[in-house]
VOPAGU-2260 file (C-alpha; in pm, 1 decimal, decimal comma):
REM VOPAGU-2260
SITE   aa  ch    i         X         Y         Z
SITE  UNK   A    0     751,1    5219,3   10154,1
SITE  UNK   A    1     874,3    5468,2   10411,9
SITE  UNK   A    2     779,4    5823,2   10491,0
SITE  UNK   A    3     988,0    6121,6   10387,2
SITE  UNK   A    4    1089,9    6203,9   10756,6
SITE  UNK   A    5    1208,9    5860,1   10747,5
SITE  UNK   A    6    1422,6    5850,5   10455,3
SITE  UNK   A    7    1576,5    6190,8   10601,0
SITE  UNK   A    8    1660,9    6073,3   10866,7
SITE  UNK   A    9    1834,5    5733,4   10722,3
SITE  UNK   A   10    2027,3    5968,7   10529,0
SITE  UNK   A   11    2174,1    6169,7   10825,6
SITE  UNK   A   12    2228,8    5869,4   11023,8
SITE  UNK   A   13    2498,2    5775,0   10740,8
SITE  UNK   A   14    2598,2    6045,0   10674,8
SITE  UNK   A   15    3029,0    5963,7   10724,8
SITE  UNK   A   16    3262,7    6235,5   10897,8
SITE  UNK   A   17    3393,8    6469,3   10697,1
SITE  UNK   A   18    3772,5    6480,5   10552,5
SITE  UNK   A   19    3993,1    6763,0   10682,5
SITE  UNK   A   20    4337,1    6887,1   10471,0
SITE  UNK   A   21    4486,4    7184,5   10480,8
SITE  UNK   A   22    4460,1    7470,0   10200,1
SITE  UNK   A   23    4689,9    7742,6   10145,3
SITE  UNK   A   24    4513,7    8050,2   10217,3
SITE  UNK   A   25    4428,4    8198,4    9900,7
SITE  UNK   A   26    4253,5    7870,3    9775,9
SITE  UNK   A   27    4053,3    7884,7   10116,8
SITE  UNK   A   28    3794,1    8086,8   10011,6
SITE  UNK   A   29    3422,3    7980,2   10075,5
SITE  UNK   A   30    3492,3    7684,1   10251,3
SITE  UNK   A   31    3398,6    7621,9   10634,0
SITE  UNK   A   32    3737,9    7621,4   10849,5
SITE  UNK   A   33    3778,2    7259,7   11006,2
SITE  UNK   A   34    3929,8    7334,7   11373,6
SITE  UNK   A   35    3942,5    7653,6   11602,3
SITE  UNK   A   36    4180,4    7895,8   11550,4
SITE  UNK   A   37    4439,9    8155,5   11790,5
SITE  UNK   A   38    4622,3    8439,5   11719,4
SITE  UNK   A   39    4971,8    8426,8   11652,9
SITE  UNK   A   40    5003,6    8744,8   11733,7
SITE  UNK   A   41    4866,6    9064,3   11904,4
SITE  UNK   A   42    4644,7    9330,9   11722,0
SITE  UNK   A   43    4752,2    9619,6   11655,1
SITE  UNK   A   44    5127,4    9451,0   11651,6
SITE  UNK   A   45    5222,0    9779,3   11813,2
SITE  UNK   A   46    5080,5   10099,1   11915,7
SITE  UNK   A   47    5011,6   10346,3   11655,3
SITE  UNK   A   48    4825,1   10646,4   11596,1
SITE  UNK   A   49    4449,9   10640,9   11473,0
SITE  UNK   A   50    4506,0   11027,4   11357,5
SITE  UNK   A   51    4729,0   11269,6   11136,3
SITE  UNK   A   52    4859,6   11455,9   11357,4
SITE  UNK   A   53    5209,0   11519,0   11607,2
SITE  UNK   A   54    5291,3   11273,8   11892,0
SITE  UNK   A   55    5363,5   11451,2   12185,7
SITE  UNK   A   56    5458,9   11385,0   12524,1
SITE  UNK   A   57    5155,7   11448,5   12767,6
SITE  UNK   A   58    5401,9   11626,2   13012,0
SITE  UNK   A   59    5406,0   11895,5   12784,6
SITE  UNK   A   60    5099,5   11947,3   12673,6
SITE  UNK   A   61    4888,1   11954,9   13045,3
SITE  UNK   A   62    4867,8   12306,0   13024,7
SITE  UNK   A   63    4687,2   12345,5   12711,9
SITE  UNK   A   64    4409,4   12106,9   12856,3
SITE  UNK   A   65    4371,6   12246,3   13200,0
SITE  UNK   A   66    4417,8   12615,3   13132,2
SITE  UNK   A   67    4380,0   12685,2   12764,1
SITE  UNK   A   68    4765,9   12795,6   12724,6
SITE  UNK   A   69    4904,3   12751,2   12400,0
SITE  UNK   A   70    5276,2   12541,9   12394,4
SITE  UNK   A   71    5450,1   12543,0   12135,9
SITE  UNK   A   72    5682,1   12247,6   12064,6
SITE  UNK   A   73    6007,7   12172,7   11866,0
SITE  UNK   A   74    5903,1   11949,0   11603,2
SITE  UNK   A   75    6204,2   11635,1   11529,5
SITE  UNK   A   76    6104,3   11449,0   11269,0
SITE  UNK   A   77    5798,6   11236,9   11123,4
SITE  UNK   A   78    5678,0   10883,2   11180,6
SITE  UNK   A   79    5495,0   10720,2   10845,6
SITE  UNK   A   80    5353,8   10424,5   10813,5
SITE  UNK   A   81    5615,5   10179,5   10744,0
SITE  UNK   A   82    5859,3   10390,4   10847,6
SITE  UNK   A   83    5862,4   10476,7   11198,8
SITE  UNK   A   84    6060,5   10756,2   11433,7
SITE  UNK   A   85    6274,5   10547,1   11623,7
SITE  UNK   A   86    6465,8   10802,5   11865,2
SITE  UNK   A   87    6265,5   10897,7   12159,7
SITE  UNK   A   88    6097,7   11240,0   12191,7
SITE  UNK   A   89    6231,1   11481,1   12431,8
SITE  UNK   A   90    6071,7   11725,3   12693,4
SITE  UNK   A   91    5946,7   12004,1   12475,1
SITE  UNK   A   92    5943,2   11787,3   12117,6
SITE  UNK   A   93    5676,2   11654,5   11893,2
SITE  UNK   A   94    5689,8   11456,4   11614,1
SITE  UNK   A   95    5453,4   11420,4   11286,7
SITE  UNK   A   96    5277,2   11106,3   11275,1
SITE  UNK   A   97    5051,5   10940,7   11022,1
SITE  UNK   A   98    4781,0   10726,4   11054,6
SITE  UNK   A   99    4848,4   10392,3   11130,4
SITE  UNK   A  100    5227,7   10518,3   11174,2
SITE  UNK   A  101    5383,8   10327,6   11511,8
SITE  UNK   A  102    5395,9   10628,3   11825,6
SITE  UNK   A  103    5766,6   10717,8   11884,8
SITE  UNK   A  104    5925,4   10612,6   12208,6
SITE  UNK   A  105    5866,5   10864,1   12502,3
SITE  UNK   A  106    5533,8   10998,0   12302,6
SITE  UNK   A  107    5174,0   10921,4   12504,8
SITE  UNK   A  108    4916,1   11114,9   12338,1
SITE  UNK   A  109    4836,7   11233,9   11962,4
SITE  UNK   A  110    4677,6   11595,2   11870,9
SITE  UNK   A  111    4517,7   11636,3   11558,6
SITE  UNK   A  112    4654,4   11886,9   11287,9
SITE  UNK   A  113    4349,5   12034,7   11334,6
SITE  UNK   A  114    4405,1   12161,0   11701,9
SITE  UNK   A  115    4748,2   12299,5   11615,3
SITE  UNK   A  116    4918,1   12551,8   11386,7
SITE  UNK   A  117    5280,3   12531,6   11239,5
SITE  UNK   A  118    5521,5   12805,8   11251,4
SITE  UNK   A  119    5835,4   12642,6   11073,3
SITE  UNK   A  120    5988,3   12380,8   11238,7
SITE  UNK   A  121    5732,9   12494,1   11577,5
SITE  UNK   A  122    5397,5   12348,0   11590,4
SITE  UNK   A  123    5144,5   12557,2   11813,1
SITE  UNK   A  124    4927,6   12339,9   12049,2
SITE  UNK   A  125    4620,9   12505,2   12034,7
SITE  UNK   A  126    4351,9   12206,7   12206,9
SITE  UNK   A  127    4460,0   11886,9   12409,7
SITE  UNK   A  128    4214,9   11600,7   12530,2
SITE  UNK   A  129    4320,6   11346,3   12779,1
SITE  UNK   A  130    4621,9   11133,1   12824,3
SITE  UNK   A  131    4656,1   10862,9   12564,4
SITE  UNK   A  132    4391,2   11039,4   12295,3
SITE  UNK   A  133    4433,1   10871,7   11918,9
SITE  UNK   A  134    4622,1   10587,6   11994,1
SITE  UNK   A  135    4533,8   10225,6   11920,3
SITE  UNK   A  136    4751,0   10001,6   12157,7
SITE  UNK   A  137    4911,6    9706,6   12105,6
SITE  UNK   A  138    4663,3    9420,5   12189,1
SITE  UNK   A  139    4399,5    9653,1   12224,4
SITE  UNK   A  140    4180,3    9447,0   11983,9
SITE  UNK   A  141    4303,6    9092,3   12029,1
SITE  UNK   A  142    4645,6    8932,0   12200,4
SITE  UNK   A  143    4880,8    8662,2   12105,7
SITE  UNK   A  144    4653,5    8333,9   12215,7
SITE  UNK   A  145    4315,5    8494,6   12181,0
SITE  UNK   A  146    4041,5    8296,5   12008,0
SITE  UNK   A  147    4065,5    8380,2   11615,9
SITE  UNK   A  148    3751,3    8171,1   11458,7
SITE  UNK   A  149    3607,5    7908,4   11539,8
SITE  UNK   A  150    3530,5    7569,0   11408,6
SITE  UNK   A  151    3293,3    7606,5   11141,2
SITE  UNK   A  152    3324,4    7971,8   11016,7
SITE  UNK   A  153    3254,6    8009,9   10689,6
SITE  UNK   A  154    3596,4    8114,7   10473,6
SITE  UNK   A  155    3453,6    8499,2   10357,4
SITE  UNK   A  156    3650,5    8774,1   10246,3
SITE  UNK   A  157    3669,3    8922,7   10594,6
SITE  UNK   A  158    3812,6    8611,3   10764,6
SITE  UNK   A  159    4054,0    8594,5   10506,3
SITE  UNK   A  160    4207,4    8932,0   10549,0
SITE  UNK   A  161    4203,1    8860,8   10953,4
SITE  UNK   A  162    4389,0    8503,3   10838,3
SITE  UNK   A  163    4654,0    8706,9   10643,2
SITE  UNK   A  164    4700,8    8990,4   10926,1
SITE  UNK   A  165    4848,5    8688,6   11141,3
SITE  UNK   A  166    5068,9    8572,5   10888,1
SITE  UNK   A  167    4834,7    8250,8   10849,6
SITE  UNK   A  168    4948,6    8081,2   10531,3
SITE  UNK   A  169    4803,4    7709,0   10587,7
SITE  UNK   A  170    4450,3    7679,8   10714,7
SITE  UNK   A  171    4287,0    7342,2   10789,0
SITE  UNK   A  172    3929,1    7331,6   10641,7
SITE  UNK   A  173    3699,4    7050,0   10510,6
SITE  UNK   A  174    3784,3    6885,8   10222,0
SITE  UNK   A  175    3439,8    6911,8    9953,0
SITE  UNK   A  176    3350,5    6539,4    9867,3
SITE  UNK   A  177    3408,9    6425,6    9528,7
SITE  UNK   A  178    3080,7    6314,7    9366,0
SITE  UNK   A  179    3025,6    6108,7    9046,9
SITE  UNK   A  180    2770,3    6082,9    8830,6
SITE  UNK   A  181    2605,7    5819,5    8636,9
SITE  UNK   A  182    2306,7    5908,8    8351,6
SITE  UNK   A  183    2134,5    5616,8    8324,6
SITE  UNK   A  184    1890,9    5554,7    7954,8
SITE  UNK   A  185    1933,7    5368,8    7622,1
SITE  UNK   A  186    1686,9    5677,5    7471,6
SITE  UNK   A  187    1953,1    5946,5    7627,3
SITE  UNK   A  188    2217,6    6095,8    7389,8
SITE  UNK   A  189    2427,4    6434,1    7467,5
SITE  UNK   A  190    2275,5    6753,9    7453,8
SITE  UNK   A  191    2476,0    6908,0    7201,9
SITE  UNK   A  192    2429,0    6586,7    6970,0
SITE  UNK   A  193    2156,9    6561,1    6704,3
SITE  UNK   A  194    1849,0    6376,5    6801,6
SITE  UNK   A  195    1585,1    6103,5    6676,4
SITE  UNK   A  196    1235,4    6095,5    6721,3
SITE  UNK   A  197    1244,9    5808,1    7010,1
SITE  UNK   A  198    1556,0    6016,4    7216,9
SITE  UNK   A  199    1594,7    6256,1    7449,9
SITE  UNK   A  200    1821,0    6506,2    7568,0
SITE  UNK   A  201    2029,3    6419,8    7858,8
SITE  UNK   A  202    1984,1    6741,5    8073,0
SITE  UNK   A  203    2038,7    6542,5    8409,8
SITE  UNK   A  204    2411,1    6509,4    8368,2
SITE  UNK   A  205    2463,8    6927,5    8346,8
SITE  UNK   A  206    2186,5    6960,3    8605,1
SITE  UNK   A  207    2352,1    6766,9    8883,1
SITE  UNK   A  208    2719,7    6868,9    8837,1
SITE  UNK   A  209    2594,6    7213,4    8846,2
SITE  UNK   A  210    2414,0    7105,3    9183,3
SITE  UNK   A  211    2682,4    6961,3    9315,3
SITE  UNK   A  212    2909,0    7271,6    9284,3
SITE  UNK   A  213    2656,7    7490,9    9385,5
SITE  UNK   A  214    2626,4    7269,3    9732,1
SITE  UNK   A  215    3015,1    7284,0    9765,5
SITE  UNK   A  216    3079,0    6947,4    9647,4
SITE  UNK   A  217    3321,1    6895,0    9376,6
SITE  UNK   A  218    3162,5    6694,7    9092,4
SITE  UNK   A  219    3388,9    6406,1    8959,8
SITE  UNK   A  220    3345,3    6193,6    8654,2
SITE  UNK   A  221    3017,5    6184,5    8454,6
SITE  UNK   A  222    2960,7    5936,0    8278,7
SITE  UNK   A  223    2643,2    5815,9    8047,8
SITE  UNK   A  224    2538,4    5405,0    8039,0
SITE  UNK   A  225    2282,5    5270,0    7841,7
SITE  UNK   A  226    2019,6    5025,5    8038,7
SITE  UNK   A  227    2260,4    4743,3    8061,5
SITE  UNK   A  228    2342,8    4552,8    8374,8
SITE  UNK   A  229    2686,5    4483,7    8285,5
SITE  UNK   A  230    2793,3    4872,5    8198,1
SITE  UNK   A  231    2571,7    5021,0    8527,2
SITE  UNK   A  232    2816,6    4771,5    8741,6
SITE  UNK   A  233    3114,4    4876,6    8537,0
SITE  UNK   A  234    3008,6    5228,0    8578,7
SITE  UNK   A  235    2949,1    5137,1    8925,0
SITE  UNK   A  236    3250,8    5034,9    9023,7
SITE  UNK   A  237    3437,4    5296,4    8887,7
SITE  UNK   A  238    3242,9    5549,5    9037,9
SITE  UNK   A  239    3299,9    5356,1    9380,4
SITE  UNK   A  240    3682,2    5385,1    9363,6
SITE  UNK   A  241    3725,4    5731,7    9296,3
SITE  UNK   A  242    3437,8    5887,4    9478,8
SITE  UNK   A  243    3238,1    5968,5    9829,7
SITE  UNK   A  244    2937,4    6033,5    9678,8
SITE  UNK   A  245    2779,5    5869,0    9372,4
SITE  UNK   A  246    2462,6    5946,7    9183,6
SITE  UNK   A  247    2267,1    5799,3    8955,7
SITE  UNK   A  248    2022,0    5901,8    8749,3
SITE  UNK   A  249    1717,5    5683,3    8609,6
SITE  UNK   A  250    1740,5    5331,6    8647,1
SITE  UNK   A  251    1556,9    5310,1    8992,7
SITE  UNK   A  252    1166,1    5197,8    8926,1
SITE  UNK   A  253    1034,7    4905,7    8893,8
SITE  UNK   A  254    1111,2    4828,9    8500,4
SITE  UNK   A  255    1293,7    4509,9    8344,9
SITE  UNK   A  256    1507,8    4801,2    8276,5
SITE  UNK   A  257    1615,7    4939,4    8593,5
SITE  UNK   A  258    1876,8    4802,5    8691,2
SITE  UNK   A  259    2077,3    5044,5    8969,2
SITE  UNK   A  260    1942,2    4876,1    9297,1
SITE  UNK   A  261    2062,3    4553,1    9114,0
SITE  UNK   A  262    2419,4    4708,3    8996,7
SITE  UNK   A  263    2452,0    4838,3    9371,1
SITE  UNK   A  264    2405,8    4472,4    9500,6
SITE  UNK   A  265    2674,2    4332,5    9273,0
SITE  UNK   A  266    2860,2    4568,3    9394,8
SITE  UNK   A  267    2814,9    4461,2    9758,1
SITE  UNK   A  268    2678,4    4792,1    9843,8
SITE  UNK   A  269    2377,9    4764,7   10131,5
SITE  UNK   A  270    2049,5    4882,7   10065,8
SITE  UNK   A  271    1901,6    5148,6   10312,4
SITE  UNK   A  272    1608,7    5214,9   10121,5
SITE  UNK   A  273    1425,5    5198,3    9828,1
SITE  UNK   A  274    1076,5    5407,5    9705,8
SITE  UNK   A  275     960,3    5661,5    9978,2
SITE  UNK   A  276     610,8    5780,6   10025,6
SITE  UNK   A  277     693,7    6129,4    9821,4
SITE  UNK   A  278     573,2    6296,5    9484,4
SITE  UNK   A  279     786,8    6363,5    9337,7
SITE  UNK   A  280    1107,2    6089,2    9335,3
SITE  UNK   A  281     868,8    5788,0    9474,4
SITE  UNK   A  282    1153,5    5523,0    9328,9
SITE  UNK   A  283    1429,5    5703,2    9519,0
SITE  UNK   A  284    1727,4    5452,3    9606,5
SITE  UNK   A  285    1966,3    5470,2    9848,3
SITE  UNK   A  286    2287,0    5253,2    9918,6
SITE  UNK   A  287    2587,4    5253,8   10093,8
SITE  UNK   A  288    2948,9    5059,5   10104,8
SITE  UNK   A  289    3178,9    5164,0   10385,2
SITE  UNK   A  290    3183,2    5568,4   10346,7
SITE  UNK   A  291    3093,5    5603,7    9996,1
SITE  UNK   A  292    2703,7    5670,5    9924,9
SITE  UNK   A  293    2496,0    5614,6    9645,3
SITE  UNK   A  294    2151,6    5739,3    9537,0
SITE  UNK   A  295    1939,8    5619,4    9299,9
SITE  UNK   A  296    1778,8    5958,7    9151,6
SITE  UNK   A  297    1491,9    5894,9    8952,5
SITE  UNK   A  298    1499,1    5943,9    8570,8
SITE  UNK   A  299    1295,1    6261,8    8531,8
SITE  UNK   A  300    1452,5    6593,0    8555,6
SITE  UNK   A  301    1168,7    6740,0    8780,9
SITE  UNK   A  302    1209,2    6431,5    9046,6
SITE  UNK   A  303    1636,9    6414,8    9007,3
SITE  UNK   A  304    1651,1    6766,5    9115,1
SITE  UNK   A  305    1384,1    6729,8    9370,7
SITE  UNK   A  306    1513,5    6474,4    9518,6
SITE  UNK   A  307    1884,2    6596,4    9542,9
SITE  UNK   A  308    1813,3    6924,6    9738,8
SITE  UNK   A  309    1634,9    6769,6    9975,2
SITE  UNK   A  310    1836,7    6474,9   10017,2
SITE  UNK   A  311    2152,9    6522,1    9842,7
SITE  UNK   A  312    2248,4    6886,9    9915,5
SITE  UNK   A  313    2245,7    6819,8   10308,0
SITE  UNK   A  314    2500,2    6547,6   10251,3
SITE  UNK   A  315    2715,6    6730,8   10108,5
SITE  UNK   A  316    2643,4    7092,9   10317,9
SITE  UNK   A  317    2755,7    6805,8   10602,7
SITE  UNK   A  318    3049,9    6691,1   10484,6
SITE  UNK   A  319    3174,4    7019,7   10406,5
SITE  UNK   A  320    3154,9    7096,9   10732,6
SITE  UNK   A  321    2783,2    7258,9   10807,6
SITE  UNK   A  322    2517,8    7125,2   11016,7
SITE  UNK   A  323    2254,7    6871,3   10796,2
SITE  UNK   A  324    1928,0    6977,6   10750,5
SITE  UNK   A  325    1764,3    7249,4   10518,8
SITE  UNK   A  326    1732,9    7635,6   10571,5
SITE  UNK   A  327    1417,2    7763,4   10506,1
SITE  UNK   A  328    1202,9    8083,7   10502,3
SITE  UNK   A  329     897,6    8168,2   10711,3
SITE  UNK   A  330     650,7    8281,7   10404,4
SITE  UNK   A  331     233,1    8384,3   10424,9
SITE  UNK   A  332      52,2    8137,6   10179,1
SITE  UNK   A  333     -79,3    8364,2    9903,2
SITE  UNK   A  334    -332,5    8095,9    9749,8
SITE  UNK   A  335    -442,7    7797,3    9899,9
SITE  UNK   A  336    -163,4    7511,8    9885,3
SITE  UNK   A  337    -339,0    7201,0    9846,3
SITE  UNK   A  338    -188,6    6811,2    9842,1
SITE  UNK   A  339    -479,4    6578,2    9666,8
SITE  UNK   A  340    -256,9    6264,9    9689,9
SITE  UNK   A  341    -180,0    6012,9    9979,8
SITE  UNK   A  342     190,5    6069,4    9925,2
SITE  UNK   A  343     384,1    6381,6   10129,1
SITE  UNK   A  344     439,1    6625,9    9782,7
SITE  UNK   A  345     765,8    6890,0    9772,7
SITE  UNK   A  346     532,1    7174,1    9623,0
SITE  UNK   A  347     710,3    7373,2    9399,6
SITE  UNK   A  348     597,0    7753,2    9463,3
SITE  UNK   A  349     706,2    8132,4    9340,0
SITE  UNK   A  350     690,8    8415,9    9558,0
SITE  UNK   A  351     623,4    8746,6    9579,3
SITE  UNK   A  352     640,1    9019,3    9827,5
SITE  UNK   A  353     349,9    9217,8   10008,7
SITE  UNK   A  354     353,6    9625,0   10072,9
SITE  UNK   A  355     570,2    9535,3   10372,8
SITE  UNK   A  356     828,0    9374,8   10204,6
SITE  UNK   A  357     723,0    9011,7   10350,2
SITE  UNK   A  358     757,9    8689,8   10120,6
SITE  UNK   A  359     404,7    8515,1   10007,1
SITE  UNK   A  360     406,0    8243,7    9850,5
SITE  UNK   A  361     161,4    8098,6    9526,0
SITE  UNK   A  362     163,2    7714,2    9411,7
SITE  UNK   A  363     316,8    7702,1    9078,9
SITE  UNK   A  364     -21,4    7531,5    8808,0
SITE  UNK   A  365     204,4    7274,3    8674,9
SITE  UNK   A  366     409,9    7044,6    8945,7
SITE  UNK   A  367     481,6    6709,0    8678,1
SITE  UNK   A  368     752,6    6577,9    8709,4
SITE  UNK   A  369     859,6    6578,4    8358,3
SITE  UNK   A  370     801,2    6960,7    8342,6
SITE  UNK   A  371    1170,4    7153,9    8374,0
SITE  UNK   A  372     915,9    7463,0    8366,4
SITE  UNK   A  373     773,6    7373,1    8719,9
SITE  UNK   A  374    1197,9    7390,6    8879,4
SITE  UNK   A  375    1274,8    7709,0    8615,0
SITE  UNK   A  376     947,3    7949,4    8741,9
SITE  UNK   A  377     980,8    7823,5    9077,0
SITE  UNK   A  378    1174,5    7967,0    9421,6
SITE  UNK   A  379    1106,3    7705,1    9633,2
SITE  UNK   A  380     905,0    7420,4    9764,6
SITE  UNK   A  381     703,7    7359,6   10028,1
SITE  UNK   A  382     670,6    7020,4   10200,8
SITE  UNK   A  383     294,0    6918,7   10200,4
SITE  UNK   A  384     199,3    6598,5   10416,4
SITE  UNK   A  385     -55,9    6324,9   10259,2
SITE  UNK   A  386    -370,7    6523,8   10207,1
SITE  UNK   A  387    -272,1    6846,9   10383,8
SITE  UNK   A  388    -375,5    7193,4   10303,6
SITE  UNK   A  389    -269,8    7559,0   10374,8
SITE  UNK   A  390    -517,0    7854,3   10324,4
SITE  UNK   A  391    -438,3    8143,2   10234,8
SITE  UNK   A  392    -277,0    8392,6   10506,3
SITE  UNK   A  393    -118,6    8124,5   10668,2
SITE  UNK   A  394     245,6    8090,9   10752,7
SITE  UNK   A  395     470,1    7796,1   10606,3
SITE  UNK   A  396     804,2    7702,9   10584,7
SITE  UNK   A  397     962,1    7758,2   10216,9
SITE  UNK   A  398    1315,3    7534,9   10148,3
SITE  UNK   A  399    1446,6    7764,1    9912,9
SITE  UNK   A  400    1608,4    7710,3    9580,3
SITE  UNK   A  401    2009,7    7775,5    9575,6
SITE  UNK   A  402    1917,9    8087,2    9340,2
SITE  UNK   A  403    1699,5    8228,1    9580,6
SITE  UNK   A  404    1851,3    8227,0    9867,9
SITE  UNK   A  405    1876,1    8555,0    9883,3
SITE  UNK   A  406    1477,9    8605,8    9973,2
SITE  UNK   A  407    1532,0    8798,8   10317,5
């Protein structure tokens, strides 16, 4: 039986390169672009005003900044947004310009409307600046060639909109692996089906697909067997053509009845390991045939999810184009976290925060692994070694849960 640092890092070491394709832009959101990025073109495209105001010719205007004169100017015409001035401004003119509205030809510098007065089609420079005042110039923030984003930036709602000022329409990202999933249990029936006294609910099958999304995979067929060798290697199969990622659920201990490491075998899939030294998920199975994964998640709904965010979700965080591994939180240990076994335990905890607004963290009573209670009042877990304690007002490391992210 191996260690939990072992198993981890099995799991990277397998972990296959991810897929690129390319998205159109508006289907690009939240995903994690898949090669760097240049500007088409420059930013601003040309130079335009950052003021309402008049666009004047500096030439003109010198005398209002170095004596305090007042000039008064012919005003020919206005440039909007979207509609620019196009003929070039004389000695002694000024045009009205918007914001964002492209600067006339022949016009250097912008005055506010607040630093002159009209007098029909005169306008009254009352205060000038400096040379070039209000204007954002072409290239100014970025030029045709520059560096955009980079590999790995996450797809927000900010990179889109700088996508879409370059005209981007195609963007190549990381395609999100398609995972199936297999419910393993004679005694399982639906969760919106009646039930008898000897069944139970199958709550794995929502759990997981709802895990997978939530870690940016996209969740393919689910599918229930009953404890049959002859349906798990159908179901198998199946799951093997159509999928990167399969995982089972159930079917992994050491029963007459278990029968995944067995259907995985048939299925000329290699074994990488099977049980690690943990609590919960002990029987934890995991497989492999060319790039497509398996692993055998165990039965209870406690160890499944347990088990998939710390092994799962960084498979799939990697092939979607972020670095493996977990994120966690720096917390102060609120009650004494205490592991009483000789197997490394993923403590479920709550937390709280302290007068300064800093997370602490309290061991949640009940940690079985049949108890959905012990993932539903938890935040996070924390990752106790064999026989390894934390007193209270120390500092540990918290792997949060996906709905708590949000901690700091």
């Amino acid at each position: 039986m191996i260690t939990i640092q072992e198993a981890l890092e099995i799991v990277r070491r397998n972990v296959p390169s991810p897929e690129i394709h390319s998205l159109p832009l508006v289907q690009a959101g939240g995903r994690i672009l898949a090669e760097d990025l240049r500007a088409i073109e420059p930013s601003p495209r040309y130079t335009n005003s950052a003021m309402d105001g008049f666009a004047v010719r500096w030439e003109d205007v010198q005398p209002v900044a170095r004596k305090g004169t007042v000039v008064e100017l012919t005003l020919v015409g206005e440039s909007q947004a979207g509609v620019p001035l196009r003929e070039a401004l004389q000695p002694g003119q000024a045009a009205r310009i918007n914001t964002g509205a492209m600067v006339p030809p022949g016009a250097d510098t912008v005055i506010p409307v607040e630093e002159t007065e009209i007098q029909g089609q005169k306008v009254r420079i009352l205060k000038a600046g400096t040379r070039g005042q209000h204007l954002r110039y072409v290239g100014e923030e970025f030029q045709a060639g520059d560096p955009l984003l980079p590999q790995g930036a996450l797809l927000d709602a900010p990179r889109l909109a700088l996508l879409a000022s370059q005209g981007i329409q195609q963007v190549p990202v990381y395609a999100p692996p398609v995972v199936s999933i297999v419910v393993t249990g004679t005694e399982l029936v639906p969760y919106d089906r009646p039930v008898q006294p000897w069944q139970i609910r199958d709550s794995n099958s929502i759990m997981l697909a709802e895990a997978v999304r939530a870690s940016g995979g996209q969740s393919g067929a689910v599918v229930r067997v009953e404890d049959d060798l002859e349906r798990t290697v159908a179901a198998l199969q199946q799951a093997l053509e159509k999928s990167q990622l399969v995982l089972f659920s159930g079917g992994v201990s050491v029963g007459p009845h278990d029968l995944v490491k067995q259907a995985a075998e048939a299925c000329g899939m290699e074994t990488l390991f099977w049980r690690v030294n943990q609590k919960p998920g002990k029987p934890l199975f995991f497989a492999r045939k060319g790039e497509t994964l398996l692993f055998g998640l165990p039965g209870n709904p406690v160890s499944a999810y347990m088990c998939y965010i710390y092994y799962v979700h960084p498979v799939i965080r990697s092939l979607v184009g972020d670095a493996f591994g977990h994120r966690t939180v720096s917390a102060t240990v609120g009650e004494p976290l205490v592991n009483r076994v000789s197997r490394a335990q993923l403590f479920r905890v709550r937390w709280e925060r302290d007068p300064r607004g800093n997370p602490v963290v309290f061991p949640l009573p009940r940690q079985g692994s049949h108890m959905l209670t012990s993932l539903t009042g938890a935040d996070g877990f924390v990752v106790l070694e064999p026989g390894a304690s934390h007193p209270a007002g120390e500092t540990v490391e918290v792997i949060p849960f996906g709905r708590s992210c949000s901690i700091s």
